[in-house]
N, C-alpha and C positions, 0 to 999 in steps of 0.2 A: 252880573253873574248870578244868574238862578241857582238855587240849590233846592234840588229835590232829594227829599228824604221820602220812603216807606213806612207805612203803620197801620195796624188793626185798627178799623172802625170801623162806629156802627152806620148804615147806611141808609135814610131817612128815606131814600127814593125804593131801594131793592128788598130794606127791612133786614139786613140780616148784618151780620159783622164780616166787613171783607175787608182787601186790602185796597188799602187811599194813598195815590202819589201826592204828597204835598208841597209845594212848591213856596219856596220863601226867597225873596229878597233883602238880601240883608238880614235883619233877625225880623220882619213882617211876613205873614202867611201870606202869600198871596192867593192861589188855589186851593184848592183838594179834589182832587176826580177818584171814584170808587173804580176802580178796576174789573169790576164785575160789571157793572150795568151802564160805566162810561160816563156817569152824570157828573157834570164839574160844575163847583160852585166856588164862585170866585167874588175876590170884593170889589167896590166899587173904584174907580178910579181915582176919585178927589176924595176918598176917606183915605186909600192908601200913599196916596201925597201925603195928606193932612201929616197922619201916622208917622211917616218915614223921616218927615221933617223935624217933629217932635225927640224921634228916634235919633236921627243925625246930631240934633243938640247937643242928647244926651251920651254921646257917644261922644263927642266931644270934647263936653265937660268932665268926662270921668277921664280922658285918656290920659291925664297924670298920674295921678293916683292910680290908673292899669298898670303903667310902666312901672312908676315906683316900686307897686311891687312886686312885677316881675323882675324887676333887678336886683330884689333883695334875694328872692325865690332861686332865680337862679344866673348870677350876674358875669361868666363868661358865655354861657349861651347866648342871653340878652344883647349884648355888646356885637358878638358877631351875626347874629339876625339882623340885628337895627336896621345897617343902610338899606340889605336889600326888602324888610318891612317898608322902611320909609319911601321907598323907590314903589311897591307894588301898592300902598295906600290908594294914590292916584287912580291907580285905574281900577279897583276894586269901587272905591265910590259913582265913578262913571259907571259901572254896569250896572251897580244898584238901582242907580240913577235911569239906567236908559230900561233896564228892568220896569218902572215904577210908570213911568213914562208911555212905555206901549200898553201897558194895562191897561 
């Protein structure tokens, strides 16, 4: 699941500050294309493995401590999210995953 966001920036090919669709996988940039002049610059494929895998650990490792304190934060909310979090987890990491993959 890509997620593209919007932002001012400056654009190394056009020179001027325009808008950049940036695309991310998971929490790793994967592109940015300037809107203006169309030039995409994207990363390599085996850094954004490397990356993503680093990232997955870490995302891992914390997800106790995430929870915890979401359920201190806010603990009837928390409880009725849960299953359907737990149930969409799955396939959020596969699209990262296949995300990360065709790159």
């Amino acid at each position: 699941m890509n997620e593209e966001v919007t932002a001012e920036l400056h654009c190394s090919h056009c020179d001027h500050e325009t808008i950049h669709t940036l695309v991310y996988a998971g929490r790793l940039l994967v592109s940015t294309t300037c809107q203006t002049c169309k030039t995409q610059i994207k990363h390599e494929a085996i850094d954004l493995r490397l990356h993503y895998l680093k990232d997955l650990e870490h995302r891992i490792s914390t997800k106790p401590f995430r929870l915890w304190r979401r359920f201190w934060s806010a603990p009837v909310s928390s409880m009725i999210s849960l299953p359907r979090n737990i149930m969409l987890q799955p396939k959020k990491i596969w699209s990262e995953i296949k995300a990360i993959l065709n790159k």
